[in-house]
LUMSE-22336 format. One line per 8 residues: their letters; for each residue y, z negated, x of C-alpha. Coordinates in steps of 0.5 Angstrom, whole numbers, plus 2048, in hexadecimal, padded with zeros to 3 digits. Layout:
// LUMSE-22336
a> Y/Z/X  ...
END
This chain:
// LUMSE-22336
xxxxxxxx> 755/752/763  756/74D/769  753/752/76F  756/757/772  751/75C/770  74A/75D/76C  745/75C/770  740/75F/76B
xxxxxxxx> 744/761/765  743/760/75E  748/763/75B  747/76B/759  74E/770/758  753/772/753  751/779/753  74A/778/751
xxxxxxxx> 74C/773/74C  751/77A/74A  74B/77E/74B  746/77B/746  74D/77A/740  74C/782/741  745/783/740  746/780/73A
xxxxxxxx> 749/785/737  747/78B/734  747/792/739  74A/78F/73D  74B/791/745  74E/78A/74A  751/78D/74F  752/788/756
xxxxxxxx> 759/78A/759  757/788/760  751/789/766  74C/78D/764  747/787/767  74A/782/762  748/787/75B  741/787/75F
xxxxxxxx> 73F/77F/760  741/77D/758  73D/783/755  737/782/75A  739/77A/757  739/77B/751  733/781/750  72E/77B/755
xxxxxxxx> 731/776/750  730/77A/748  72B/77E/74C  72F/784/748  733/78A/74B  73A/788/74C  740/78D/74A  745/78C/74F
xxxxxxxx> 74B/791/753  74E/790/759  755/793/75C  752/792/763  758/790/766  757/791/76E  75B/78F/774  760/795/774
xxxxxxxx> 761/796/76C  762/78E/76C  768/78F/770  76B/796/76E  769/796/767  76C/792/761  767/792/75C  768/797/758
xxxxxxxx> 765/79D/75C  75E/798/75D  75E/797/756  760/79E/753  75A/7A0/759  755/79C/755  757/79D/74E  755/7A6/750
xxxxxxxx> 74F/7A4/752  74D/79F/74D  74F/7A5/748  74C/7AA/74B  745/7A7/74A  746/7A2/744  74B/7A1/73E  74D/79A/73D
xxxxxxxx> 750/796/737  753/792/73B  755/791/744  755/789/745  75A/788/74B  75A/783/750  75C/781/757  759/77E/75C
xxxxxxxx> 75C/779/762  75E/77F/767  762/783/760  765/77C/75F  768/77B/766  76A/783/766  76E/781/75F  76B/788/75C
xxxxxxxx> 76E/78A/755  769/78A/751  76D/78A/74B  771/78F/74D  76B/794/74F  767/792/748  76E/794/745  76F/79B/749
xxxxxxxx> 768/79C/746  768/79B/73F  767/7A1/73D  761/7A3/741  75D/79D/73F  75D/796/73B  75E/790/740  75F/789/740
xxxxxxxx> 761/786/747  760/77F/749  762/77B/74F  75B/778/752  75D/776/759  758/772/75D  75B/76E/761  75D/769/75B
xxxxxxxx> 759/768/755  752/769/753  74C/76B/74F  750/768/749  756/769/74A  755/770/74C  751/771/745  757/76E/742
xxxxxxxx> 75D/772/744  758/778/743  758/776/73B  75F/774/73A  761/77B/73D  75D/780/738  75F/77B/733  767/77C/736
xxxxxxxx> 766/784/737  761/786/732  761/782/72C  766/785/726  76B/780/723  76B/77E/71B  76C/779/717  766/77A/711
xxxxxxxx> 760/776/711  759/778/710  755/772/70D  74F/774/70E  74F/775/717  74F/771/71D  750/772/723  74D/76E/729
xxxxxxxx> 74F/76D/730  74A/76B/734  74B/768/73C  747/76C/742  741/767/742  73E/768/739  739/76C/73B  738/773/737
xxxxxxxx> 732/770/732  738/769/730  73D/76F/72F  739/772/72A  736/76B/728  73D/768/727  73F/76E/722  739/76E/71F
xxxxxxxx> 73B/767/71D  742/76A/71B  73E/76E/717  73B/769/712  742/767/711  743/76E/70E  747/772/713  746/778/716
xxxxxxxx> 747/774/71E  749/779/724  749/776/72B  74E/778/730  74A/779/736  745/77B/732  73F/77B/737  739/779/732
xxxxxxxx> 737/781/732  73A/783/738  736/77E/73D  731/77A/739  72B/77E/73C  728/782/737  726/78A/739  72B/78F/738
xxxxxxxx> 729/797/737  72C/798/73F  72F/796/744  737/797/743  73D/797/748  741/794/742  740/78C/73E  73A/78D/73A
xxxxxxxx> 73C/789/734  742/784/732  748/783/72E  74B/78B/72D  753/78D/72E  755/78E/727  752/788/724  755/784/72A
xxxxxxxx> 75D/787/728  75B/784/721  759/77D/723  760/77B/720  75E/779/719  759/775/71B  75A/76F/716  756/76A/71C
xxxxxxxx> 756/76A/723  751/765/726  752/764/72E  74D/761/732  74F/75E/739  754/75C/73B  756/761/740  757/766/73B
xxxxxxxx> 75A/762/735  761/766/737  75E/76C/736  75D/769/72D  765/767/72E  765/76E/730  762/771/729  767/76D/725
xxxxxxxx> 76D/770/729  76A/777/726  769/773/71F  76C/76C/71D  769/76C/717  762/76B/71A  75F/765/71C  75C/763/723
xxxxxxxx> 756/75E/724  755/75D/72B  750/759/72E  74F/757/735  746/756/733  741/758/72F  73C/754/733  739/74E/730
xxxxxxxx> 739/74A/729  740/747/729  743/74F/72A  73E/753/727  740/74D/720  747/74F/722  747/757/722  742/756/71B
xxxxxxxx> 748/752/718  74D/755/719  74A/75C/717  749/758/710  74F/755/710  753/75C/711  74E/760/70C  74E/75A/707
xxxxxxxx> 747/75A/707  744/754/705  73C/755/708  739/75A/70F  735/75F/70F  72E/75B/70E  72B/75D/715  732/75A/718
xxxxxxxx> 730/753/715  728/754/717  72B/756/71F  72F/750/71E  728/74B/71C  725/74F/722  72B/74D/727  729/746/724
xxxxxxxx> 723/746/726  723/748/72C  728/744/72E  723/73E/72D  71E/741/731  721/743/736  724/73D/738  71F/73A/73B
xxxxxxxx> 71F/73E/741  727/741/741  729/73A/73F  72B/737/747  72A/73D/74B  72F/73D/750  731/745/750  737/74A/753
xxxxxxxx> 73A/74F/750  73D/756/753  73F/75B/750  746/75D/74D  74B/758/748  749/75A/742  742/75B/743  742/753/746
xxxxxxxx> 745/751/740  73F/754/73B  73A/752/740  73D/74C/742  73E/749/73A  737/74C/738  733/748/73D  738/742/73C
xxxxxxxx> 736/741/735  72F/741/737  730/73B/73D  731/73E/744  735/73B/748  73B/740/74B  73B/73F/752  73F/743/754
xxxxxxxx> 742/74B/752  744/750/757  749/756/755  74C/75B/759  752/75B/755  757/756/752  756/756/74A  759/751/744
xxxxxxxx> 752/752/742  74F/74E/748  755/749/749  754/745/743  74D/744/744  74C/73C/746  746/73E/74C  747/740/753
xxxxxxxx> 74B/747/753  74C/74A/75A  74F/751/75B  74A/755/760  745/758/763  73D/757/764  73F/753/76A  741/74E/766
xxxxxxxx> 73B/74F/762  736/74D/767  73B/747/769  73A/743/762  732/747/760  72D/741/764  72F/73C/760  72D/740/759
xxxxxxxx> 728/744/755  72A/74A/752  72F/74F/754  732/754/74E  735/75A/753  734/761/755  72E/765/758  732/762/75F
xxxxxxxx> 730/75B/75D  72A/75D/75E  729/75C/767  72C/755/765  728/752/761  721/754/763  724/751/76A  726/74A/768
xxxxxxxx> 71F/74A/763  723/74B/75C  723/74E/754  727/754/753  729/757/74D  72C/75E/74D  733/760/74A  738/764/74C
xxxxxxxx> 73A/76A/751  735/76D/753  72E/76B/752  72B/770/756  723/76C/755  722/76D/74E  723/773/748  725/771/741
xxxxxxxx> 72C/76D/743  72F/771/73F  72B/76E/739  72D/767/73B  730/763/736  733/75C/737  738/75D/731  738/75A/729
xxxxxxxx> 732/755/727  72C/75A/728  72F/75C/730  730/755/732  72A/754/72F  726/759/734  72B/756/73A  728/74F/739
xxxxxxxx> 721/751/739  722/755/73E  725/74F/742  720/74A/740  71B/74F/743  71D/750/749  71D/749/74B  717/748/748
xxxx> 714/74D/74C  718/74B/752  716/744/752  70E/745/752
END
């Protein structure tokens, strides 16, 4: 970022990043440790974009407990009234900017705690970092706090590590994959049956679904770790500090043919299997094909991509595959994910969105994208936080042979449609 400030801002915070890691996990209360305002805009946030309730507490910092209090009485307040009315699993901790600049110790107010409730604390400030960022530091924290140390090994069980931006339907389609190789596959977040969108028996006060405690503390013996994205490749060389028997497998993207070869490769190379799954080899035919047919009007285009790192670096090797011209990529964050991509990388806002957007086509972004491109007369695809204009997001798939398929027609359609 070379300006002095974001004119119309890109980028999302750390603590929402942190909010979504613990909705992933089963029974699970996130408590804010900050303004009772900040808890209010990410759930209203999150419940307009999954349009599903979202679970979040807050320890309502105000102007006199910020100066007189520590932390520890404002988390200990909100720990009462959360147990007055639910009883969690798990309370996931997190700071925002205000709690940061205090120098609050959470650790040490979680450790005086212990014995009244199981918690993980992560610091989440929003003055630094991001939405990626703020999911990352959350999964290395649970792994830190919670996951039990152990030197055996389960040849049957896999753990993958998503990035912030795999959706709840590619979680559950990358373990279903996982499965055809033969493993029991847990996903840590797990939000494929917490926030996929399907009807729950009632509105809960807690996280509806995702991976439980107990089988996060016993992840250790997971003989395969598979990351996904480059901003939570530390969170696997975590897993190896609590077992270095097991074997990580990162992989910055599962988007398109090359990427998709690659995790299909290494998945039979590591289970010495010599043929996948019949319905992996017919979705790579199908990825084939659409790569043909889809050329003749992704091929050319001239298109910008705003979203978070490792989302541009899916979306971003998908669509080249297919013959688009990167112009141009916008992130809100710095990332190596981005920086080793041979296009056009800036690191800003959606001020510089609209600078570069005349002389293109398509912009892939968020719902914010939107203003911008029915101003200048452009396509626009929808990826990202938020997408407040459509239902489903949470059942976009863009990962392996048959989502990048989706993401090519979905594409080629849009430009079609825009063109005429």
């Amino acid at each position: 970022m070379t300006k002095p400030l974001q004119i119309n801002p890109l980028k999302l915070s750390q603590p929402m990043g942190s909010l979504l890691a613990f909705l992933g996990i089963k029974n699970c209360m996130p408590l804010m440790h900050g303004a009772q305002g900040c808890a209010s805009f990410s759930k209203v946030f999150f419940t307009r974009h999954f349009n599903d309730p979202i679970a979040i507490q807050t320890t309502a910092v105000n102007d006199i407990t910020a100066i007189v209090d520590g932390g520890d009485y404002s988390i200990s307040e909100a720990i009462n009234n959360i147990t007055k009315k639910v009883k969690p699993d798990l309370v996931g901790l997190f700071t925002t900017g205000l709690t940061e600049v205090k120098g609050d110790d959470i650790k040490g107010a979680t450790y005086l705690l212990k014995k009244r409730m199981k918690m993980v604390y992560v610091h989440t400030p929003d003055f630094e970092g991001g939405l990626e960022s703020g999911f990352a530091k959350t999964i290395e924290a649970i792994i830190e706090q919670l996951v039990v140390p152990t030197k055996e090994i389960d040849s049957k069980k896999a753990l993958l590590i998503p990035n912030v931006n795999i959706t709840p339907i590619e979680v559950e389609k990358i373990k279903e994959q996982l499965e055809l190789f033969g493993f029991k596959s847990f996903a840590l977040p797990d939000l494929s049956d917490s926030l996929d969108g399907h009807l729950g028996l009632k509105q809960g006060a807690l996280s509806s679904g995702g991976i439980s405690l107990e089988n996060i503390k016993n992840l250790a013996n997971c003989s395969l770790v598979i990351s996904v994205g480059r901003s939570v490749e530390k969170c696997g060389i975590s897993m190896l500090e609590k077992n270095p028997n097991m074997t990580h497998l990162h992989f910055d993207s599962l988007g398109g043919l090359k990427n998709s070869d690659k995790f299909y490769k290494a998945l039979m190379e590591f289970t010495k299997v010599s043929k996948p799954a019949s319905s992996i080899i017919r979705w790579r035919k199908r990825l084939q094909d659409v790569l043909l047919d889809t050329h003749f009007l992704i091929g050319g285009a001239n298109v910008v991509v705003a979203l978070e790192p490792d989302q541009i670096n899916s979306i971003v090797q998908t669509i080249s595959e297919a013959g688009a011209n990167i112009k141009a990529i916008i992130a809100p964050t710095n990332s190596m994910a981005i920086n080793e991509l041979t296009c056009k990388v800036i690191i800003g806002d959606f001020d510089d969105v609209e600078k570069i957007l005349e002389e293109n086509d398509l912009l892939i972004s968020n719902f914010h994208g939107h203003r911008l491109t029915k101003k200048h007369n452009k396509a626009l695809m929808l990826r990202g936080f938020p997408n407040f204009e459509g239902i489903g997001y949470q059942l976009k798939n863009d990962s392996l042979y048959e989502g990048s398929s989706y993401l090519l027609c979905e594409i080629a359609n849009i430009l079609e449609h825009h063109r005429h």
